[in-house]
C-alpha positions as CSV (number, residue, x, y, z in Angstrom):
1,X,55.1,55.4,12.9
2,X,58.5,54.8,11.4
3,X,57.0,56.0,7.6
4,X,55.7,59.1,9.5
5,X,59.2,59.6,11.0
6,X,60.8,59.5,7.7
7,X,58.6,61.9,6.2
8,X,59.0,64.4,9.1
9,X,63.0,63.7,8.1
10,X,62.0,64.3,4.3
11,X,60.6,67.1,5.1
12,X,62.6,68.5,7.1
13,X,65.3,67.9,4.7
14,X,63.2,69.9,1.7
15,X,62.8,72.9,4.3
16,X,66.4,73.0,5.1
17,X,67.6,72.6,1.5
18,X,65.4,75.4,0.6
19,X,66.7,77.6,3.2
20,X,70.6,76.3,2.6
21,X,69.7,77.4,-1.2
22,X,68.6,80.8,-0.1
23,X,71.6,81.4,2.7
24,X,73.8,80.0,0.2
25,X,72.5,82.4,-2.2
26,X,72.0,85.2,0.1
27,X,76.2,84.5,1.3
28,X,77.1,84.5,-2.4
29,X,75.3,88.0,-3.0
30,X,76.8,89.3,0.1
31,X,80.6,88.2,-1.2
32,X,80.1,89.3,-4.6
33,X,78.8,92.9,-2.9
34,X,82.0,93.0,-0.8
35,X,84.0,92.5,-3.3
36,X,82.7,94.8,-5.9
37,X,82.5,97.3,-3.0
38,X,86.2,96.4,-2.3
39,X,87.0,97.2,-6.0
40,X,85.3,100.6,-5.8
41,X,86.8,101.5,-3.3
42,X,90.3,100.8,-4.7
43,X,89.3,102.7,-7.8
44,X,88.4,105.7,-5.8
45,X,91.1,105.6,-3.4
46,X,93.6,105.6,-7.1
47,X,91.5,108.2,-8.5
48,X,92.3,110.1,-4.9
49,X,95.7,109.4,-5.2
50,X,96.1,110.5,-9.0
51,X,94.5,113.9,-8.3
52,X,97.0,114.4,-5.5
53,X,100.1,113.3,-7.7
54,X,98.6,115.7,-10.6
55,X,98.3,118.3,-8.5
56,X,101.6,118.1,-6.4
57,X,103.1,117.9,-10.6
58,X,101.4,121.2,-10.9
59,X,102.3,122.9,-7.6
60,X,105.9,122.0,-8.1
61,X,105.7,122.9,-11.6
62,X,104.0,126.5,-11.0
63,X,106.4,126.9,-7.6
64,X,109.5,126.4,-9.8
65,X,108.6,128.5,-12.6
66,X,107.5,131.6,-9.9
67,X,111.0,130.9,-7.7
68,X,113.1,130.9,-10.4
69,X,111.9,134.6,-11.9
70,X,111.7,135.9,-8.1
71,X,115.5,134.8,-7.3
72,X,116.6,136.2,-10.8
73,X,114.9,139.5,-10.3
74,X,116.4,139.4,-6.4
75,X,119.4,139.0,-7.6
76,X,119.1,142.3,-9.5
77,X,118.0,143.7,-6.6
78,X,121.3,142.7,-4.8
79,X,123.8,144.0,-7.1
80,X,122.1,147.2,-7.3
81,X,122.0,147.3,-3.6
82,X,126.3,146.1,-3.7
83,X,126.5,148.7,-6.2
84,X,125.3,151.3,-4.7
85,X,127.1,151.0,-1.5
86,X,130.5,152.0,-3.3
87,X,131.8,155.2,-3.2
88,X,132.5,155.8,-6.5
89,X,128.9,155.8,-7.8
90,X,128.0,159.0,-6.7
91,X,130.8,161.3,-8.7
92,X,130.0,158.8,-11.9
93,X,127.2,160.3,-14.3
94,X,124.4,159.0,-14.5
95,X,124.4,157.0,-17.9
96,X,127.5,155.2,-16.5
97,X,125.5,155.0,-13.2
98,X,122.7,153.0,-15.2
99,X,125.4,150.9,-16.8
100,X,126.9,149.9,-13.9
101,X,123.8,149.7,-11.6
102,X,121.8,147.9,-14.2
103,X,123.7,146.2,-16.9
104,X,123.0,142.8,-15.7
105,X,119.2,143.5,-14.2
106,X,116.7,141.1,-15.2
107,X,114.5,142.8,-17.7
108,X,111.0,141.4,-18.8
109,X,107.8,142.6,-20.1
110,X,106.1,141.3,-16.7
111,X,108.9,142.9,-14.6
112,X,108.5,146.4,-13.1
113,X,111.4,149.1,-13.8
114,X,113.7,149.1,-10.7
115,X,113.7,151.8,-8.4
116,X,116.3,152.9,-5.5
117,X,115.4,155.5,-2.5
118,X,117.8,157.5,-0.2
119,X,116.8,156.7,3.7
120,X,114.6,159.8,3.4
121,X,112.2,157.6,1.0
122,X,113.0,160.3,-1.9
123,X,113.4,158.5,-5.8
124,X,117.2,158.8,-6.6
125,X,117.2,156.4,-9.4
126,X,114.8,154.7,-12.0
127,X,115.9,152.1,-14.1
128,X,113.2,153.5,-17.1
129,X,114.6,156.8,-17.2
130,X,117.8,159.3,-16.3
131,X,115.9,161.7,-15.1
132,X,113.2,160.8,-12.9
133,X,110.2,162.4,-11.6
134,X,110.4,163.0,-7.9
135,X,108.7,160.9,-5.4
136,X,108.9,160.0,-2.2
137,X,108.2,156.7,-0.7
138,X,108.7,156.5,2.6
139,X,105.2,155.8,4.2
140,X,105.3,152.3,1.8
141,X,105.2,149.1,3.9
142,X,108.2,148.0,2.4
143,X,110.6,151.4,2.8
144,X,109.2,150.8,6.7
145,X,110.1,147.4,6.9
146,X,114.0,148.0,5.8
147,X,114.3,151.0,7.8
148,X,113.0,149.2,11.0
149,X,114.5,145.9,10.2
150,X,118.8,145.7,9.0
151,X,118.2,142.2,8.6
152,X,114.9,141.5,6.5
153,X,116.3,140.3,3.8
154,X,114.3,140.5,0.6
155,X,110.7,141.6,1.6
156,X,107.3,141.3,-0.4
157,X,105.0,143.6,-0.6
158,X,100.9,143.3,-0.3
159,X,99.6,143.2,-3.6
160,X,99.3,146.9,-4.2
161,X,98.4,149.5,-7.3
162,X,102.0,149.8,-8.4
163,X,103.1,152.8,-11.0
164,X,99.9,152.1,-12.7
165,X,99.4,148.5,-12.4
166,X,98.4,146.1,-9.9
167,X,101.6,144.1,-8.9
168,X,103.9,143.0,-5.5
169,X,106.6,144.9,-5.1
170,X,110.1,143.4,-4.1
171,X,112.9,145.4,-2.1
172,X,115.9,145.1,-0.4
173,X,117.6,147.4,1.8
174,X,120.8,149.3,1.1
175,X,123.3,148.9,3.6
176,X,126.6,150.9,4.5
177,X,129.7,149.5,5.7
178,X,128.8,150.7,9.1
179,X,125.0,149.1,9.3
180,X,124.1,152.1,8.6
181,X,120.3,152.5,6.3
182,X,121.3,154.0,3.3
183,X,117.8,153.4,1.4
184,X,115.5,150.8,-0.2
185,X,116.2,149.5,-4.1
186,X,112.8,148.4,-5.1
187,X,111.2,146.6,-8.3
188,X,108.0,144.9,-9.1
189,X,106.2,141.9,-10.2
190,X,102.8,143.0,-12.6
191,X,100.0,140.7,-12.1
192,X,99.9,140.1,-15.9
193,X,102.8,137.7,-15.2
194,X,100.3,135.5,-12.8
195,X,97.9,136.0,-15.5
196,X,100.1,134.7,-18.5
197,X,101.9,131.8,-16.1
198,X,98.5,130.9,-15.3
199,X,96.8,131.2,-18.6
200,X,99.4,129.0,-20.0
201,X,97.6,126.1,-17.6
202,X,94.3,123.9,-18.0
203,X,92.6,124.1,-15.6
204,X,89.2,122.6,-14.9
205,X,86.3,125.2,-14.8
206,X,86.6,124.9,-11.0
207,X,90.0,124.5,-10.0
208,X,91.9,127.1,-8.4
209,X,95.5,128.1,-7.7
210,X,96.5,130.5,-5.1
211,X,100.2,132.0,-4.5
212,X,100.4,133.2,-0.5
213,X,103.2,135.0,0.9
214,X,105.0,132.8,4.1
215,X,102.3,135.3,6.2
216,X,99.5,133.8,4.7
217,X,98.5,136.8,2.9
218,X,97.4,136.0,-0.6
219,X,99.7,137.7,-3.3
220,X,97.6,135.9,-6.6
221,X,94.4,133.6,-7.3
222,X,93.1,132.4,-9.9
223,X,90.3,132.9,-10.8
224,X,90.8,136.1,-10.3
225,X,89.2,138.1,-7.2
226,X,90.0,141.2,-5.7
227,X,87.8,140.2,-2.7
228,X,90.0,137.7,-1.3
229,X,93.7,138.7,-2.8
230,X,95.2,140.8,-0.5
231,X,94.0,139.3,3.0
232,X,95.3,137.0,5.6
233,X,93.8,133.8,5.3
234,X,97.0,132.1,8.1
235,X,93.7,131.9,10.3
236,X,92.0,129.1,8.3
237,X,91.8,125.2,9.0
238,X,95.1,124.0,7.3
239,X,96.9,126.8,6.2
240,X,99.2,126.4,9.3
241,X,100.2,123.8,8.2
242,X,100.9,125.2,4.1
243,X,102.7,127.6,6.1
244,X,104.9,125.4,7.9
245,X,105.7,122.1,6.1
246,X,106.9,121.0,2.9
247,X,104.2,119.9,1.2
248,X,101.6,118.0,1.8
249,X,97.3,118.0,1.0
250,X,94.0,118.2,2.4
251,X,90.6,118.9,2.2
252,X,88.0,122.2,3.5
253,X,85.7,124.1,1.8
254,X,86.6,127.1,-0.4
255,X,86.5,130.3,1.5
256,X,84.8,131.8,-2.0
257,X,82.6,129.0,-3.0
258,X,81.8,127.1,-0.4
259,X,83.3,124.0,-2.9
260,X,84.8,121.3,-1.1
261,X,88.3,120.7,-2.8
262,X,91.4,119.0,-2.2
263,X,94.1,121.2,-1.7
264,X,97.5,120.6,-2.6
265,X,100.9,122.8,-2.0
266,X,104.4,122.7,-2.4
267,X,106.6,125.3,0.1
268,X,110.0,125.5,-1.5
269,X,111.6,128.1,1.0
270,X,111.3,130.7,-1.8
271,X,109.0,133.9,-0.6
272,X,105.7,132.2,-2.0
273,X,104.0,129.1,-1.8
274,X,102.0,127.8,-4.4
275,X,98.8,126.3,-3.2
276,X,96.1,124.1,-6.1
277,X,92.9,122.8,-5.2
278,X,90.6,120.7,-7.2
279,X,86.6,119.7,-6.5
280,X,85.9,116.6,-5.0
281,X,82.7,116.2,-7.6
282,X,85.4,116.8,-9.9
283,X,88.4,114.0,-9.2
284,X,85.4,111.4,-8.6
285,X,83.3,112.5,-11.3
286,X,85.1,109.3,-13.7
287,X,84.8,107.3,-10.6
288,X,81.4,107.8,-9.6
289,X,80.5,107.2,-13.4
290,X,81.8,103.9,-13.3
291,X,80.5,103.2,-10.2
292,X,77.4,103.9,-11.1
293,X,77.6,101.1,-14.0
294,X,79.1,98.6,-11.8
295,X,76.2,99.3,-9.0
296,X,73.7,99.1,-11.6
297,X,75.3,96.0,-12.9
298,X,75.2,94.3,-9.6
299,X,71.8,95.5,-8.4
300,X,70.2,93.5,-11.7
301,X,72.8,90.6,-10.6
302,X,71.1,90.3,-7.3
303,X,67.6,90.9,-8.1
304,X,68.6,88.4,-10.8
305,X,69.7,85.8,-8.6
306,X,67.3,86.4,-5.7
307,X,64.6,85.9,-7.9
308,X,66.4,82.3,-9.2
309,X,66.9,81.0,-6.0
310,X,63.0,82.2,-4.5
311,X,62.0,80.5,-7.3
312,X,63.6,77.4,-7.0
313,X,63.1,77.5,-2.8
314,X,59.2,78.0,-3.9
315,X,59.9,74.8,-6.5
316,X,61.7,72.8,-3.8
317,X,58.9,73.6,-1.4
318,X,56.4,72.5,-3.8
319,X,57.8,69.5,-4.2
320,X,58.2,68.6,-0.8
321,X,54.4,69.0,-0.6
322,X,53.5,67.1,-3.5
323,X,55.9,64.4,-2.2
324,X,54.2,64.7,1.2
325,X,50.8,64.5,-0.6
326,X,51.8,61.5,-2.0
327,X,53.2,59.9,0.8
328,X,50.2,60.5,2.9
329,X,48.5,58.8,-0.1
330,X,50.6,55.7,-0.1
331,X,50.3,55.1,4.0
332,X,46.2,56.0,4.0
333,X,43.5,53.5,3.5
334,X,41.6,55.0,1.1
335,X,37.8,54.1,2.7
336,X,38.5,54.9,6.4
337,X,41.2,57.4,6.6
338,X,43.3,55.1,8.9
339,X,46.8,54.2,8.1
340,X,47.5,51.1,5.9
341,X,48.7,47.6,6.2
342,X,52.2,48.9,5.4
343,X,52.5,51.8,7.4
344,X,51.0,49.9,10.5
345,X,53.8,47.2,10.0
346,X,56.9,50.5,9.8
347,X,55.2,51.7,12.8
348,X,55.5,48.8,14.6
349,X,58.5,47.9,13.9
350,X,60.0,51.2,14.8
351,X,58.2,51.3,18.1
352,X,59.1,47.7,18.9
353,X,62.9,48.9,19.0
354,X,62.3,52.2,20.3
355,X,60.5,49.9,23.2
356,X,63.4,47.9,23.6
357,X,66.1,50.3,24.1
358,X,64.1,52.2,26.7
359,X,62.7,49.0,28.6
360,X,58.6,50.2,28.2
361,X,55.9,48.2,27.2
362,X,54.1,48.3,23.9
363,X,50.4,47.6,23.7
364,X,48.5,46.6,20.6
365,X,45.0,46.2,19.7
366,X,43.5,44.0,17.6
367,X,39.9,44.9,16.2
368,X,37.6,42.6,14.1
369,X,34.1,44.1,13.1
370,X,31.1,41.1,14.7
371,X,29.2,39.2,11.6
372,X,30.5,41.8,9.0
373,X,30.7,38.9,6.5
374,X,26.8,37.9,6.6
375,X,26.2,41.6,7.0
376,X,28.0,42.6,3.4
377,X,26.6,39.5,1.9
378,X,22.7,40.6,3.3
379,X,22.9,44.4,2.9
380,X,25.9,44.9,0.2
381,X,28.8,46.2,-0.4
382,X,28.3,49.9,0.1
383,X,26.5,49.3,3.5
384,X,29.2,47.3,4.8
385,X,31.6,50.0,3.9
386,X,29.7,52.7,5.9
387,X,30.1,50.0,9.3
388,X,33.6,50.3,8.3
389,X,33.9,53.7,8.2
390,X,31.8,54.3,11.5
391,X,34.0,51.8,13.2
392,X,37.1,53.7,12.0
393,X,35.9,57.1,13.5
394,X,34.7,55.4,16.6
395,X,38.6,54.0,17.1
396,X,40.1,57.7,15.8
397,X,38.0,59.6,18.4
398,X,39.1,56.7,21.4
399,X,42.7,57.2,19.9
400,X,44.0,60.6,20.5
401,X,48.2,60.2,21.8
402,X,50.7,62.0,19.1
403,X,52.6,58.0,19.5
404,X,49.4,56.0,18.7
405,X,49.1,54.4,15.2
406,X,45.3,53.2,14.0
407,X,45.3,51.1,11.5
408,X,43.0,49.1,8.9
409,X,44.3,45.7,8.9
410,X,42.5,44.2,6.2
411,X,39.0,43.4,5.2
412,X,36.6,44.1,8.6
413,X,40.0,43.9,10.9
414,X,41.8,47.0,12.6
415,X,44.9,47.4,14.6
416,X,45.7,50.0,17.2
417,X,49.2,50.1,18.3
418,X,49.7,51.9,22.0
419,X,53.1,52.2,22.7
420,X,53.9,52.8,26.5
421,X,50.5,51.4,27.5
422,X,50.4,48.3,30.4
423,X,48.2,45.5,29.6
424,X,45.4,47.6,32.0
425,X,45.4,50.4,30.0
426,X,45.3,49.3,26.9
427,X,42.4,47.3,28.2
428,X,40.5,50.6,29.1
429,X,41.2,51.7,25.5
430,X,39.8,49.3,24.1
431,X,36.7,48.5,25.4
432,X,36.5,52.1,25.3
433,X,36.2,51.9,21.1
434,X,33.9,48.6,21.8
435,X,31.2,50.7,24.1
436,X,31.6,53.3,21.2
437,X,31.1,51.6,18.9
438,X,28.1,50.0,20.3
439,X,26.4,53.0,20.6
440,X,27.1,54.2,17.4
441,X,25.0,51.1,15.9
442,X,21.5,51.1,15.6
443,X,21.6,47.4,15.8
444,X,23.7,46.2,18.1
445,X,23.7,42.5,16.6
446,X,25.7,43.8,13.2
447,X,27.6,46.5,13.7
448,X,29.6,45.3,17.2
449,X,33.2,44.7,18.1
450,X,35.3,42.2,19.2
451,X,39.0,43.4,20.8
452,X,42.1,41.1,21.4
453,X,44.8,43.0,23.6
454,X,48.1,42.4,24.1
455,X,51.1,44.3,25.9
456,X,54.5,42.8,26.4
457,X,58.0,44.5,27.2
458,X,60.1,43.8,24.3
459,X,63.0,41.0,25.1
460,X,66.0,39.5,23.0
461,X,63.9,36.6,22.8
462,X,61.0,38.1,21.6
463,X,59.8,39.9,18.2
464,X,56.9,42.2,17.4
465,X,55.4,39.6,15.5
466,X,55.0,38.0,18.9
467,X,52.6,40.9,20.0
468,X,50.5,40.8,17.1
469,X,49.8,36.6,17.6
470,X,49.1,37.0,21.0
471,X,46.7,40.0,20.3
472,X,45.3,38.0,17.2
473,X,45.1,34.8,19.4
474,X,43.1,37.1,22.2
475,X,41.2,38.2,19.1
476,X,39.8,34.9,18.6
477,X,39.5,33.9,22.2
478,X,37.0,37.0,22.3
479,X,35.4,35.4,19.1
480,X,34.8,32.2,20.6
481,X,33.6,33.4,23.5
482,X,30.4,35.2,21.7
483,X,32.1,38.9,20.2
484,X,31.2,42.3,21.4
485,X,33.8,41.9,24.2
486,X,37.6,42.4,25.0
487,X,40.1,39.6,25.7
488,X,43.1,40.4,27.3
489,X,45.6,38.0,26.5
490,X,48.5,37.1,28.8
491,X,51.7,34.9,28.0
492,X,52.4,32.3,28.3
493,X,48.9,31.7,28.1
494,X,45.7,33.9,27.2
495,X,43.9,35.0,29.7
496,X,40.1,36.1,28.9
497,X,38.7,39.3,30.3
498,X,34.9,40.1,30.0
């Protein structure tokens, strides 16, 4: 019993190192996935965070380059507007006009000529020429606004077909000393200088840059489209907030592609604000790339390692099996299929103290085939080795409890051991094997039993050696008193029982 025990232990303990293998490999996997995911994640949010410096560099870049030509061509605007609010300027003629109105204009190949209109709207001076052909602006947007408005300020047109050439135009209102509106002086930005600022950039294939007046109406794009420039995009998803704050990012799809981008702006308190926006696919295209390689590199890591450790939890299984085998091997008697010498004596032992720490009794049976010896001698060897076996399955099929141990004891002699059993029942069991037995032979006069029976509670005084004489000595008492019948013995003296 106690060599079954341990090799339910041993047994147990191959099963759970096999699973401690595959949790401890299954934990390991799961770590090294975190952490790799960890790292990817890292890497992206860096990539994420280099795009947005990049493209705050650029926006601050482009919004200082455009801010700086818009305040140096409103500042021509101004001292045309100061200069022609004195007196004097009308009896001048007009080359000295020029020279005083536009000696220190900002002149530049992108740079429209500028332009000043009486409060009528009519053309009263060009910068391009001293004698200009008449025209009259007064249904423009921006000779409305001045007229309307004393204090706009500079004002920015829609982008507009300007004197031949698409362009915004800029325009301040002339003032007299009364408040009165005395006109508009007006000049122009070309698109080419969008084009050339723009051109001067690299820029991915999908990238985009867009310049929005503080309406959200949008004054340039690139790449260029007439569809969109022009319009009022203040109603879309972020561009409240482009409007409104510093700078700042975030994402949407493009209104023209459909392309999700990260959008980036910078709002300088100049006129425009430049807004850049870059794909997604694109900022994570080096990121996904290597993540990739480092997913592929783990997914052959784990398959790698799961395969190792099923392996090895197969292997360890195995051997628990073979050990098993083996062990079986070592506690069988080879003839009858009972449990050995050896094994009978670890049962008993075990079951001995087992029986003495709960206070039960523990019954043993001892078993002794009738004449076997003259039987053997008569018929031979292989005969007497068939009684044995038919004996043996006579006591397996009378001994059926999980606890129960049945036992070859050597030569013709068996030993059941019946742990929790009184004296009584163990009795019962054994004469149980004996009528079985004599049944099972054809002649009664060979192939019979004779049962000594013993039970005893186990004290300090005692040993389990002390069961097995006084079921050996009941053995013999059922011997003498002519086989085929059970003795039960009793201490301090035996007792027989027919």
């Amino acid at each position: 019993m106690l060599f079954g025990r341990r090799k339910d232990v041993a047994k147990r303990r191959w099963r759970l190192s096999a699973k401690l293998l595959i949790a401890s490999s299954v934990a390991t996997v799961i770590g090294f996935s975190a952490i790799c995911a960890n790292v990817m994640l890292d890497m992206r949010h860096g990539e994420e965070e280099l795009a947005r410096q990049t493209l705050e560099n650029l926006a601050s870049s482009i919004d200082s380059e455009i801010s700086r030509n818009v305040e140096l061509y409103d500042l021509s605007l101004r001292a045309v507007a100061s200069s022609m609010q004195l007196p004097e300027i009308k009896q001048v003629s007009a080359p000295i006009r020029h020279l005083i109105l536009f000696d220190h204009a900002a002149t530049a190949k992108h740079f429209g000529a500028i332009q000043v209109f009486d409060a009528e709207g009519r053309l009263i001076v060009d910068a391009s020429t001293l004698d200009p052909v008449p025209e009259n602006r007064a249904d423009e947007d921006y000779f409305k606004v001045h007229r309307e408005g004393a204090d706009t300020g500079l004002f920015l047109s829609r982008p507009m077909l300007h004197r031949g050439a698409y362009a915004i135009v800029l325009s301040r209102r002339i003032t007299g000393a009364d408040g009165s509106f005395l006109g508009v002086v007006a000049g122009s930005i070309r698109f080419s200088y969008f084009h050339d600022l723009f051109g001067r950039l690299r820029l991915g294939p999908d990238d985009i840059i867009t310049v929005y007046r503080r309406d959200g109406t949008v004054i340039m794009r690139t790449p260029f489209d007439l569809d969109v420039i022009g319009h009022n995009l203040s109603h879309l998803p972020g561009l409240d907030r482009v409007l409104n704050e510093t700078s700042g990012s975030y994402s949407r799809p493009s209104v023209v592609d459909g392309m999700m981008r990260l959008f980036v702006w910078r709002n300088s308190g100049s006129p425009l604000i430049v807004q850049v926006g870059k794909p997604w696919a694109s900022i994570l295209s080096l990121w996904r790339t290597e993540a990739t390689r480092i997913a592929g590199i783990m997914t052959a890591l784990i398959v790698f390692v799961l395969g190792v450790t099923l392996f090895l939890a197969r292997e360890i299984g195995r051997r628990a099996s073979a050990e098993e085998r083996l062990e079986e091997l070592a506690t069988t008697d080879a003839l009858t299929g009972l449990k050995n010498r050896r094994k009978f004596d670890s049962e008993i032992d075990t079951e001995w103290r087992r029986a003495a720490r709960n206070g039960t009794p523990v019954a043993l049976l001892m078993i002794d085939a009738d004449h076997f010896k003259s039987y053997n001698d008569t018929y031979g060897h292989q005969a007497g080795d068939q009684v044995l076996v038919g004996i043996a399955i006579c006591i397996s099929d009378s001994v059926r409890r999980a606890g129960d141990c049945a036992a070859r004891y050597g030569g013709e002699e068996f030993a059941v051991l019946l742990p929790g059993l009184s004296s009584v029942e163990a009795f019962r069991v054994a004469e149980a094997i004996r009528l079985k037995v004599e049944l099972w032979s054809e002649d009664p006069r060979v192939s019979t039993v004779s049962v000594g029976v013993a039970s005893m509670v186990p004290a300090a005084s005692l040993d389990w050696s002390d069961l097995v004489e006084a079921a050996d000595k009941a053995l013999y008492a059922a011997k003498r008193n002519g086989r085929n019948q059970s003795v039960l013995a009793s201490l301090p003296q035996l007792a027989s029982v027919a």
